[in-house]
ZAMARGU-4260 file (C-alpha; in steps of 0.2 Angstrom, whole numbers, plus 5000, padded with zeros to 4 digits):
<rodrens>
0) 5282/4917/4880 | 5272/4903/4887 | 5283/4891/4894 | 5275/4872/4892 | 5283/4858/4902
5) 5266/4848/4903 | 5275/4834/4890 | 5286/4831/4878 | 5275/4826/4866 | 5268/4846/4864
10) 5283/4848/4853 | 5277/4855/4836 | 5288/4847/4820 | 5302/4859/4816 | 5302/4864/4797
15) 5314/4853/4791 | 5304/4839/4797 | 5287/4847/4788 | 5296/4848/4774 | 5299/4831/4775
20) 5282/4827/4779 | 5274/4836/4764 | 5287/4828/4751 | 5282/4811/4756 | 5277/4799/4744
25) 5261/4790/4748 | 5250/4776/4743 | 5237/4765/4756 | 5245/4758/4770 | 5230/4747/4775
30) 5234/4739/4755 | 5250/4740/4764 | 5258/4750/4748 | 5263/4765/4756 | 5281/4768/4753
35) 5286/4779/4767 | 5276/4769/4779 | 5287/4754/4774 | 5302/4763/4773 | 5299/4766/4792
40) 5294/4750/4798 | 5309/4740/4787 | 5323/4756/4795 | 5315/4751/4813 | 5315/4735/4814
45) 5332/4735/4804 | 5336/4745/4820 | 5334/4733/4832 | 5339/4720/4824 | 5318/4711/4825
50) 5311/4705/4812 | 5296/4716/4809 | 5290/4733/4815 | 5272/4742/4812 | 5267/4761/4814
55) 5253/4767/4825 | 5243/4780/4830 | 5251/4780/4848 | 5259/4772/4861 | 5244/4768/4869
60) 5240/4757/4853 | 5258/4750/4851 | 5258/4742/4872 | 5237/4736/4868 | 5241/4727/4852
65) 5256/4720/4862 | 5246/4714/4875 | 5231/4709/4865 | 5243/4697/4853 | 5255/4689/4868
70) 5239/4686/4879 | 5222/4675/4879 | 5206/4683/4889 | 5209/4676/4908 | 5229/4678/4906
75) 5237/4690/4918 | 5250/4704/4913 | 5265/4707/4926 | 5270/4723/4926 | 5276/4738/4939
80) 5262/4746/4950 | 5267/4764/4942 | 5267/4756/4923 | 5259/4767/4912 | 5251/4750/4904
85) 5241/4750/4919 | 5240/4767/4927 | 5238/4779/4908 | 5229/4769/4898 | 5211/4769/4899
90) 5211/4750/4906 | 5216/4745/4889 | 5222/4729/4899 | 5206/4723/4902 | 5196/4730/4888
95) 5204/4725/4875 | 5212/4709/4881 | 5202/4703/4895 | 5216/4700/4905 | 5220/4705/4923
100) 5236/4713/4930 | 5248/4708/4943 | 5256/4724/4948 | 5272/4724/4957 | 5281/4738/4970
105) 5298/4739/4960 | 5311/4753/4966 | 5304/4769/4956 | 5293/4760/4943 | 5309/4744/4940
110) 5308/4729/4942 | 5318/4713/4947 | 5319/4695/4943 | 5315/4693/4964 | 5301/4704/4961
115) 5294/4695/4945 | 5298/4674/4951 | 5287/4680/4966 | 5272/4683/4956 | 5272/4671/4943
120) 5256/4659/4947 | 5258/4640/4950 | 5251/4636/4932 | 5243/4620/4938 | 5233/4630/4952
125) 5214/4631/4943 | 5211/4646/4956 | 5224/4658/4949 | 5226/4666/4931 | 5240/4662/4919
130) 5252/4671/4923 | 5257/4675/4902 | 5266/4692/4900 | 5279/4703/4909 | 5280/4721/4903
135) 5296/4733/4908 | 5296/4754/4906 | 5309/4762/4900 | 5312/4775/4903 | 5299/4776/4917
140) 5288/4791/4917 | 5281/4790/4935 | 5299/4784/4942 | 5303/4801/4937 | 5314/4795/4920
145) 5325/4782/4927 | 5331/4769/4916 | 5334/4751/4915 | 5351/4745/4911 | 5356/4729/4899
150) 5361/4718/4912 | 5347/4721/4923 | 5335/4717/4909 | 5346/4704/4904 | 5345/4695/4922
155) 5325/4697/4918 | 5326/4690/4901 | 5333/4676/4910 | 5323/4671/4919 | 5306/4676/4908
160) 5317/4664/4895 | 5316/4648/4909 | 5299/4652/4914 | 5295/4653/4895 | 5286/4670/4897
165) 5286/4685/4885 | 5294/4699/4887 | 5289/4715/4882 | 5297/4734/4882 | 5285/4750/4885
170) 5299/4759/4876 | 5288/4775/4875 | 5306/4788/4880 | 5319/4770/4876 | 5329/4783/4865
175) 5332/4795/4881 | 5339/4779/4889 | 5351/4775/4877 | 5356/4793/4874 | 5361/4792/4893
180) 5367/4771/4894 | 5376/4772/4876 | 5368/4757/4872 | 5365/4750/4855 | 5346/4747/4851
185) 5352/4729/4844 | 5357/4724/4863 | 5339/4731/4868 | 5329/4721/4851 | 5340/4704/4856
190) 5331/4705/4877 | 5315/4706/4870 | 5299/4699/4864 | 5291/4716/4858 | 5295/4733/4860
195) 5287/4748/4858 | 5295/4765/4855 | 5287/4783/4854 | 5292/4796/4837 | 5280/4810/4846
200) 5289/4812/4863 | 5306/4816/4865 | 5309/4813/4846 | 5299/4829/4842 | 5287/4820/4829
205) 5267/4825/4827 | 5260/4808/4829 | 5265/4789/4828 | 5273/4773/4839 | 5280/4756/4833
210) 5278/4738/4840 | 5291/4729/4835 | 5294/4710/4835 | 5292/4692/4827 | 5286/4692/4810
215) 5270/4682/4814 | 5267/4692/4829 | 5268/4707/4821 | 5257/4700/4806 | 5244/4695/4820
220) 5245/4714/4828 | 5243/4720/4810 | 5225/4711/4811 | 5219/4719/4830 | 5225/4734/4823
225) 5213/4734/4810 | 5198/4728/4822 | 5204/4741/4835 | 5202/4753/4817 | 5220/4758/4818
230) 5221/4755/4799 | 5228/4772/4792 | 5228/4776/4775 | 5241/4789/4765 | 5249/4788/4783
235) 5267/4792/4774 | 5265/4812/4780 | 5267/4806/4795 | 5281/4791/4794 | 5292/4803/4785
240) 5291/4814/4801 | 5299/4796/4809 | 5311/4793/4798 | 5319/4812/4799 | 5316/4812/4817
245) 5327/4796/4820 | 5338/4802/4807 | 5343/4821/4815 | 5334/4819/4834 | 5341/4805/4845
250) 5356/4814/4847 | 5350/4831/4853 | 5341/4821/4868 | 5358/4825/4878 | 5353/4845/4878
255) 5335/4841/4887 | 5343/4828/4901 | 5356/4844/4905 | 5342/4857/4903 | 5331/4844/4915
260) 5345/4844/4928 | 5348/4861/4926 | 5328/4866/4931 | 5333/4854/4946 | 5345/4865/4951
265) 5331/4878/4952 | 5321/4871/4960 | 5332/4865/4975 | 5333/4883/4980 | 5316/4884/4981
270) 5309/4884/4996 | 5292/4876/4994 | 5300/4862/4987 | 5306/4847/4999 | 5310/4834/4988
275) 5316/4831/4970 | 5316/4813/4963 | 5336/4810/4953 | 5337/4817/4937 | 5339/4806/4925
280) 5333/4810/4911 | 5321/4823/4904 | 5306/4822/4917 | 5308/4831/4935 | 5297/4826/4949
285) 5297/4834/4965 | 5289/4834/4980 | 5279/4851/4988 | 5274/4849/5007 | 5260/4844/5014
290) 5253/4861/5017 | 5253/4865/4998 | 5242/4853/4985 | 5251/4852/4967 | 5234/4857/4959
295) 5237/4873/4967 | 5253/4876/4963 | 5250/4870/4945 | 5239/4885/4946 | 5250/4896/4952
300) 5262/4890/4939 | 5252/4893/4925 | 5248/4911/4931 | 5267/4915/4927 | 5265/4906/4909
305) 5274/4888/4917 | 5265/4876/4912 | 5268/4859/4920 | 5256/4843/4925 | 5252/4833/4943
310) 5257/4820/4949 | 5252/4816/4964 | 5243/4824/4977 | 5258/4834/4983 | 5271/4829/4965
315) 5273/4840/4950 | 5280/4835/4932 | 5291/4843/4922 | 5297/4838/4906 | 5308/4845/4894
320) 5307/4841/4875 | 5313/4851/4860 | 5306/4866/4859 | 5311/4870/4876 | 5326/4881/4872
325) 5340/4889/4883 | 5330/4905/4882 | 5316/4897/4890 | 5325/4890/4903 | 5334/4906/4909
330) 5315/4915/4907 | 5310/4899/4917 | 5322/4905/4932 | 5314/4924/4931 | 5296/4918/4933
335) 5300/4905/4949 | 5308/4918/4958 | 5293/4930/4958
</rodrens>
């Protein structure tokens, strides 16, 4: 067996969920009459308690037409240096909004209201952008999962609200979060301006992201989606994977954080390996020596039929998803011994 820790979005939909998917009923979501599309949006934003919600392609899509709606060209965005806004997304930031970036060192991807009062520009300064946005990640892929909790977003809602700056949530792994805090996704819809939660990661669907928020800001996204061609047509095949995913896979994150910390276990026999970043969630970093290059050990990986991803010149990812069973993780302990 190939054992596949690249992502959790290489999960494949389990067959309760195609049947789901082929049972759907469809019309045109860019005529905005396909039923399952709307049934989606209406249960997500419902959620969260926000007003409106609308399905994407991806994640990717969900943060640009964020940024694109809260931003004019010449703003800047204030975000973490390790934000996947900034780091894994084709420069999105800048060529779709024609906005720059102020990227801050929080403490494994988080940041503070210290942090964020510290970069907001003097608005009356002609020499220095508009400071316009501030984007949070949660869970934090490069930070190796960590989380934010409700009061420290609600410390930077704070001040965001008396600076009069939006506040939006990369929430591409949020449900991993909560799964681990036991927070409500209303607390998290009443902090923010926009939010943006993946069904294809840890939730196991085939495609698809929302952005959530205001109703006119949402309407205005609905428009860049269409000029970005995001419209989608009988989409419902794939809202109805959503819509079973929220119904039957948020709780079942709890077995990938135990079989995460369980591979950490592993790997703090191993010898090559000097360091492994606190497991929060379902994503394990950890550190080779400087005398091995992860590229190589990837390789070597790969050669026993492990498949994981860099990150870093001397990091590795794990990540561990649905269809990583208990039968792969005790193969997985085989193979790493030999």
């Amino acid at each position: 067996m190939t054992i596949d820790l690249r992502s959790d979005t290489v999960t494949q939909p389990t067959p309760a969920m195609r049947e789901a998917m082929f049972s759907a009923p469809l019309g045109d979501d860019v005529f905005g009459d396909d039923p399952t599309v709307n049934t989606l949006e209406a249960k997500v934003a419902q959620l969260f308690g926000m007003e409106a919600a609308l399905f994407c392609a991806s994640g990717t899509l969900t943060n640009q037409l964020a940024i694109r709606t809260h931003t004019r060209p010449g703003d800047e965005v204030i975000c973490d240096q390790l934000s996947h806004i900034y780091l894994y997304e084709g420069g999105g930031i800048m060529a779709n909004s024609g906005v720059s970036v102020a990227l801050l060192p929080g403490e494994r991807g988080k940041l503070t209201p210290a942090l964020i009062r510290d970069a907001i520009n003097n608005p009356a300064d002609p020499h220095r952008p508009l400071s316009r946005l501030v984007s949070l990640e949660n869970t934090m892929n490069k930070g190796g999962g960590c989380y934010y909790t409700l009061p420290e977003i609600a410390a930077i809602r704070q001040l965001c609200a008396e600076q009069n700056l939006p506040l939006h949530l990369d929430g591409a792994r949020l449900f991993n979060a909560l799964i681990e805090t036991g927070e409500s996704t209303e607390s998290h819809g009443q902090l923010f301006d926009s939010i943006s939660i993946c069904l294809s990661k840890g939730l196991g669907c085939p495609v698809g992201s929302l952005l959530l928020g205001k109703r006119d800001f949402i309407a205005q996204a609905r428009r860049y989606r269409k000029l970005m061609g995001g419209g989608w047509r009988q989409a419902g095949f794939l809202a109805a994977a959503g819509i079973f995913a929220l119904d039957h896979h948020v709780n079942r994150l709890k077995l990938d954080h135990a079989r995460a910390r369980k591979i950490g276990a592993m790997l703090a026999t191993r010898p090559e390996v000097d360091e492994i970043y606190p497991i929060d969630t379902n994503i394990v970093i950890f550190r080779l020596p400087d005398t091995i290059l992860a590229v190589d050990y990837v390789a070597q990986l790969a050669e026993k039929g492990i498949r994981a991803v860099t990150f870093g010149k001397h990091l590795v990812r794990f990540v561990t998803h649905l269809d990583f069973t208990d039968e792969h993780l005790n193969e997985m302990e085989k193979r790493l011994t030999l």
